[in-house]
C-alpha positions in Angstrom: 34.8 73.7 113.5 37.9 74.6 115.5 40.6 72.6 116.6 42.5 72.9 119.9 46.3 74.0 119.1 48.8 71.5 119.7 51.0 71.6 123.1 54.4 73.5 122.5 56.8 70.3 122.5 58.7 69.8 125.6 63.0 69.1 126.0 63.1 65.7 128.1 65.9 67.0 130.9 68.5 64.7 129.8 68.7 65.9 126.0 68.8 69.6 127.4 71.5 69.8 129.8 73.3 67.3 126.9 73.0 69.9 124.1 74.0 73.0 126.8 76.9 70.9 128.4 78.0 69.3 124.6 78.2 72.7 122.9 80.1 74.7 125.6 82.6 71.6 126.1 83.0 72.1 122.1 83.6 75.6 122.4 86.3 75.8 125.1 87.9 72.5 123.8 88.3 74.9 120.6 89.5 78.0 122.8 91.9 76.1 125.1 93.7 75.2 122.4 94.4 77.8 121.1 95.7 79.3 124.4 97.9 76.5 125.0 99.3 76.8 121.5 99.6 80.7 121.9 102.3 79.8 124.7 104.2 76.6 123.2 104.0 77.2 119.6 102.7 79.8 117.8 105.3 82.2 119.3 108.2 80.0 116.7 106.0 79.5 114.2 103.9 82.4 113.2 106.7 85.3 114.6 109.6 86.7 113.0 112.4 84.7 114.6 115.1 86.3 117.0 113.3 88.0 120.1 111.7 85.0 122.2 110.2 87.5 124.4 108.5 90.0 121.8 107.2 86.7 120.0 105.8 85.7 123.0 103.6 88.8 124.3 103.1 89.2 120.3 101.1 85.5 120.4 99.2 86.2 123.9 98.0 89.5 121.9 96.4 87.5 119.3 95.1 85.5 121.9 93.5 88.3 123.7 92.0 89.0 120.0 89.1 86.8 120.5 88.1 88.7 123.8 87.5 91.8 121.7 85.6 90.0 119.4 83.4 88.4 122.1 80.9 90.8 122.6 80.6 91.5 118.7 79.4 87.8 118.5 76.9 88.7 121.6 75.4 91.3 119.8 75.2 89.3 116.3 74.1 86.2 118.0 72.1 88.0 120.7 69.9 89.5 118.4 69.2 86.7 116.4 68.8 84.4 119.7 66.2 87.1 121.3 64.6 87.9 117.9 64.1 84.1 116.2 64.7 81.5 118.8 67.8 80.2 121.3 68.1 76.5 118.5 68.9 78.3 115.3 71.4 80.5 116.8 73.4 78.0 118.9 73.8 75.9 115.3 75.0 79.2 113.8 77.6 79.8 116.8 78.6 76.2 116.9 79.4 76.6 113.3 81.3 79.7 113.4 83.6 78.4 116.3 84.5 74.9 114.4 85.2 76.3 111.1 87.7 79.0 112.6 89.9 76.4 114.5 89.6 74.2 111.8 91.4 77.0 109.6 93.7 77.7 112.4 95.1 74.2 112.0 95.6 74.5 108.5 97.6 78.1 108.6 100.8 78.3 107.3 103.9 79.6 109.3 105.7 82.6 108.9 108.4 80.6 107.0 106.1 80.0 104.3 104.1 83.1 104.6 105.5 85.8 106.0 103.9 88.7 108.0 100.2 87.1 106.4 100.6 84.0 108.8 100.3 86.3 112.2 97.9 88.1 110.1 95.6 85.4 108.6 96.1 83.8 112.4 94.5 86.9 114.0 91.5 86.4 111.3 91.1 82.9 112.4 91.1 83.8 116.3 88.5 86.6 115.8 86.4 83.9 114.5 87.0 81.8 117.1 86.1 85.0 120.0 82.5 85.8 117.4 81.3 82.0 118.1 81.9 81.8 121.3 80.5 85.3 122.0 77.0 83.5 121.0 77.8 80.2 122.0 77.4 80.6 125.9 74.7 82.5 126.5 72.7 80.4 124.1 73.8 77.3 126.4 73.1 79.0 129.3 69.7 80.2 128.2 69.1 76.9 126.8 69.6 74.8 130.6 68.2 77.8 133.2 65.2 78.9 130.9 64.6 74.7 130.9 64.8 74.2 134.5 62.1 73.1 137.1 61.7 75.7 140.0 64.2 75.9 142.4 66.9 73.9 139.9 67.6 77.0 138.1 71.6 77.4 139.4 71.9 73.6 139.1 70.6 73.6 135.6 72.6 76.7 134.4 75.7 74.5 136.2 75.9 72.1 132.9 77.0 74.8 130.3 79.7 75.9 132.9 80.8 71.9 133.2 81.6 72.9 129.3 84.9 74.6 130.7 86.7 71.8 132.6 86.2 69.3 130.2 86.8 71.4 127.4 90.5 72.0 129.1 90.8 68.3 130.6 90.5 67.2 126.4 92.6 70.2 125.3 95.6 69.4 127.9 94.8 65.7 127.2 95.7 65.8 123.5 99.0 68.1 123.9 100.0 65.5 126.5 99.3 62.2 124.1 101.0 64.5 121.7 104.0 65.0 123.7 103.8 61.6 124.7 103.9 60.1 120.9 106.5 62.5 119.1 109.4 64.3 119.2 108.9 68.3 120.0 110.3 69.1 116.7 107.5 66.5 114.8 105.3 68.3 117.4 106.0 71.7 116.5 106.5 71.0 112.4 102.6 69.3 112.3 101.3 68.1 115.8 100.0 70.5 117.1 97.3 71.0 114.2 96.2 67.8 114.9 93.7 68.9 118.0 92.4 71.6 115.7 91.4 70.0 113.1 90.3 67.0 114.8 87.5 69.2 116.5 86.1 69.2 113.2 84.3 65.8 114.3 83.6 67.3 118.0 81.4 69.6 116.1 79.6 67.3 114.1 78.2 65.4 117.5 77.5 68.6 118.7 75.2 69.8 115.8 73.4 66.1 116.0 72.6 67.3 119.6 71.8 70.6 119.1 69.8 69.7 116.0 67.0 67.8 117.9 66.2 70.4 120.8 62.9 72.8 120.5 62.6 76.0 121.7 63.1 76.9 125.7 59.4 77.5 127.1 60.6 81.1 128.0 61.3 81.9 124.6 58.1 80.2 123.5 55.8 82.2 125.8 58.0 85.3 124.6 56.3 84.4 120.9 52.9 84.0 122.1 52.8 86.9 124.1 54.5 89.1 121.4 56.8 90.8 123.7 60.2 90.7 121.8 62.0 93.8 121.1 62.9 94.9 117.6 66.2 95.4 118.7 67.8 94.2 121.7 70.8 95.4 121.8 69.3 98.9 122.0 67.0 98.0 124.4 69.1 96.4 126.5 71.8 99.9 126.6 68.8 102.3 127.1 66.7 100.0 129.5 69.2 97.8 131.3 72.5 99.4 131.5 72.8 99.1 135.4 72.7 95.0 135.0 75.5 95.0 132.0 77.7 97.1 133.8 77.0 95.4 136.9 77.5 92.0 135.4 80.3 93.2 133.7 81.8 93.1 137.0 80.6 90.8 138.7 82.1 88.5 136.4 85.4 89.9 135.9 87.7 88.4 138.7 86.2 85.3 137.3 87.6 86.2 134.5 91.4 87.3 135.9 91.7 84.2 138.1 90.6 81.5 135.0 93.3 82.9 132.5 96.0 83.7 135.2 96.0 79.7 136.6 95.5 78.8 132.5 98.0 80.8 130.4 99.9 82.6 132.8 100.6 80.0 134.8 101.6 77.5 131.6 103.9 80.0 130.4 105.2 80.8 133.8 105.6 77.3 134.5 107.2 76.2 131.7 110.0 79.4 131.3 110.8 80.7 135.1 110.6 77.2 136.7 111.5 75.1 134.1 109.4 72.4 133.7 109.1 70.5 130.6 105.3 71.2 128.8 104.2 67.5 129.6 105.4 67.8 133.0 103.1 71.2 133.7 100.5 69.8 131.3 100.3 66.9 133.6 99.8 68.9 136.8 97.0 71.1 135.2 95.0 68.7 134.7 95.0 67.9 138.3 94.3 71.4 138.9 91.2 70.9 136.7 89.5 68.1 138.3 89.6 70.5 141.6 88.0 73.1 139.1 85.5 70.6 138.3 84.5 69.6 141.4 84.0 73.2 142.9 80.9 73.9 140.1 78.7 71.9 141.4 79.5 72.7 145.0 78.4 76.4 144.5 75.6 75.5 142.0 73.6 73.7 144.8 74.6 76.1 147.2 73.2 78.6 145.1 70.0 77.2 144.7 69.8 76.5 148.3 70.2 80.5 149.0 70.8 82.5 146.1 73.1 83.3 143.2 74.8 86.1 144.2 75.6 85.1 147.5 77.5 82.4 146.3 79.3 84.1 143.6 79.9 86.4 146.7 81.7 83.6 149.0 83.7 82.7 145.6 85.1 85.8 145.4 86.4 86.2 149.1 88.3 82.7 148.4 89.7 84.2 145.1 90.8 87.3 146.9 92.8 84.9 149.9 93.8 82.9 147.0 95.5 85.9 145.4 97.3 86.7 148.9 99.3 83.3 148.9 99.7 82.3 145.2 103.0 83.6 144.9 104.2 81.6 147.8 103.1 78.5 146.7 104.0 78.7 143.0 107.4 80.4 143.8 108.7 77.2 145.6 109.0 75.3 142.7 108.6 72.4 144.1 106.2 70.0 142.2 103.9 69.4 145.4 103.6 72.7 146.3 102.9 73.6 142.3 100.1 71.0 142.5 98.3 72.9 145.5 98.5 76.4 143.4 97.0 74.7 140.8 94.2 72.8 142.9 93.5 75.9 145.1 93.4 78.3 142.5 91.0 76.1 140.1 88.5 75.3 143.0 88.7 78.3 143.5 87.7 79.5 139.9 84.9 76.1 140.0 83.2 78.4 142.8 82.9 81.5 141.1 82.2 79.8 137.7 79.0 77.7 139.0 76.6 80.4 138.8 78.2 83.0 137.3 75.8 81.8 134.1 72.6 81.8 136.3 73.6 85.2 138.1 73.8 87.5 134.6 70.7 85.4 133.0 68.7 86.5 136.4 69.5 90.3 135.4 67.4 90.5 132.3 63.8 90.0 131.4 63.6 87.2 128.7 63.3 89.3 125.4 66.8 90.7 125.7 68.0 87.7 128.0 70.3 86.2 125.8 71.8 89.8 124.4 72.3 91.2 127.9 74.0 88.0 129.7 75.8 87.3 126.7 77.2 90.8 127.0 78.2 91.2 130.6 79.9 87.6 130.4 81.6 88.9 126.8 82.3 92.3 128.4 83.8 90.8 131.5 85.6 88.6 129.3 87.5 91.9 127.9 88.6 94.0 130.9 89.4 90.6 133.0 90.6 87.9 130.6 92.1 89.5 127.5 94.6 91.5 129.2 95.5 89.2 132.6 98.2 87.1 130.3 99.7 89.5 129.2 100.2 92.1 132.5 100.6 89.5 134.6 103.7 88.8 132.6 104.9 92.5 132.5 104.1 92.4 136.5 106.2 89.5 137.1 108.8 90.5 134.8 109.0 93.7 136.2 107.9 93.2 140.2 108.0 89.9 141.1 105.0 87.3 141.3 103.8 88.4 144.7 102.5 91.4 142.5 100.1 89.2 140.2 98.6 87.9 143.3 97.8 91.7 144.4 96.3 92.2 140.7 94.1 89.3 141.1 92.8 90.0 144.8 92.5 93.4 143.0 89.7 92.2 140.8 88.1 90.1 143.9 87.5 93.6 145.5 85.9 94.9 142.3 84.0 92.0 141.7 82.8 91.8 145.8 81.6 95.6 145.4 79.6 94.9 142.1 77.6 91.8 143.4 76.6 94.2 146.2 74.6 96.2 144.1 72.6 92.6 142.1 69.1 93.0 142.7 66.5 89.9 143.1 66.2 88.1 139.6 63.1 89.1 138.1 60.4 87.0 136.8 60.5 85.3 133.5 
């Protein structure tokens, strides 16, 4: 006598876009902290003292660290998450993430150390780049390959919400901090206190994550048997057009986000003087513009189509690039303001569907290798290095040239979302 086999069990909406928007807000809270801290403190304390300067580029190369590791945690986490399900991998990237800032908090200086504090700190960050390598294609997966038809952009929006309010509770806690104690209390044992505190942001997040099932594309990938033995091979012999084409599609994304984060911090704080609370203070305005612009390109995206959207983002990053230096040159804290809110809705645009665009490239067996790799690989050749040269470019040629270097990448990523194709059927 046979028995019928039980329904796959179904995520209820709410709990999905929780566990995708919980998990990304995690990860970025993580990551923004450390980029904040790569500017205001970890150039004095994990850097031989006496050249401010060489500290400085020597802490936004650590930085750029993660970004290399990045795609390593796409492939680690990729495979697992097209091989054994999108729920056990997340955990495992969660995981990863939480324990390396954890550690980062409780590093020794250079002081103390010597040359093992940059080096155990450069440990620590690669950490940091493996989990979130796995972390936001999993949440990505997790929303879209949830979503009702016709919802897909507006689903995949939630994981990309992650990155505002991961940076509004970064800059949040170095203001309170600032606000509390003096900088040298700050810089002697403050500043660890966000990264060890996320210790407990990670333990919601697993309670979340914890009670999810598997996305029905994943699920109809196990009944039909059609997962590869190895994706990552499969997806550089069969789909090398969409990574490299994602790759770029992503990357003034990329460029603008860590130029109007970093950059513009360091910038801020050095060149026009103003005290870290002060710029802290007007970034976070900035972010609720960056906040606001997500959602805005998510609907618009479902109403005609990823790619065109990501399309009309990237013409306004490429007239934002024309006139940045003029407003952030004037110095004044108005016109600072508008750089900031510009330049993050701006970066809201692009970043709405930038998640659903690379997820449409790839058929659902190496879905969560491939995205996760064009994001991670965009990540490299447009955030790792844009600190860092747009401070050799301002340095050297004057901020009008960072704004060329960023219209640059709007060209480059205009000419790659030319070439998208139609997403392809799950």
């Amino acid at each position: 006598m046979s028995t019928a086999a039980a329904p796959a069990p179904v995520n209820s909406p709410a709990r999905v876009l929780l566990a995708s928007l919980i998990g990304t807000t995690i990860e970025f809270f993580d990551f923004y902290i450390y980029a904040t801290a790569a500017v205001l403190v970890f150039p004095h304390l994990f850097f031989p003292p006496g050249d401010d300067t060489a500290a400085t580029l020597s802490s936004l190369a650590t930085f750029a660290v993660a970004f290399v590791a990045r795609p390593v945690g796409s492939a680690l986490f990729g495979h697992f998450g097209d091989r054994t399900g999108r729920k056990a991998t997340l955990v495992a990237a969660l995981l990863t993430m939480g324990i390396s800032t954890v550690l980062i908090g409780l590093l020794p200086s250079y002081q103390s150390i010597g040359v093992m504090a940059p080096v155990l700190l450069t440990l620590c960050r690669f950490g940091q780049g493996l989990g979130l390598g796995g972390e936001w294609g999993g949440a990505v997966l997790l929303a879209t390959e949830n979503a009702p038809p016709g919802k897909r952009a507006w689903y995949g929006m939630f994981p990309q919400l992650g990155a505002p309010l991961g940076f509004f509770l970064s800059a949040s806690s170095f203001l309170l901090l600032g606000a509390v104690m003096s900088n040298a209390q700050f810089l002697a044992w403050g500043w660890r206190l966000p990264f060890i505190a996320s210790a407990l942001l990670v333990g919601v997040g697993l309670w979340v994550r914890l009670k999810i099932h598997e996305t029905p594309d994943f699920q109809r990938a196990l009944d039909r048997n059609t997962r590869v033995r190895l994706p990552l091979r499969t997806v550089f012999t069969r789909h090398a057009g969409p990574v490299v084409i994602g790759t770029l599609g992503a990357f003034a994304t990329f460029v603008l986000f860590y130029l109007m984060t970093v950059f513009a911090l360091g910038y801020g704080t050095t060149t026009l003087q103003y005290s870290r609370g002060q710029f802290l203070l007007l970034q976070l305005v900035g972010i609720l513009f960056f906040a606001a612009g997500i959602p805005i390109s998510a609907r618009y995206g479902d109403k005609r189509n990823t790619r065109t959207a990501m399309m009309w983002a990237s013409l306004a990053i490429f007239c934002f690039g024309l006139v940045m230096s003029r407003l952030f040159l004037a110095g004044q804290p108005m016109m600072v303001l508008a750089f900031l809110s510009l330049g993050f809705f701006a970066m809201g645009l692009t970043y709405g569907p930038v998640g659903t665009l690379l997820a449409e490239l790839y058929p659902t067996e190496v879905r969560y290798t491939g995205s996760s790799l064009s994001f991670n690989f965009a990540s490299i050749v447009g955030a790792a290095p844009a600190p860092y040269v747009a401070t050799w470019l301002a340095a050297r040629y004057g901020l009008a040239s960072v704004g060329w270097y960023l219209s640059a990448a709007a060209v480059l990523t205009l000419l790659a979302l030319s070439l998208v194709r139609p997403a392809r059927a799950s």
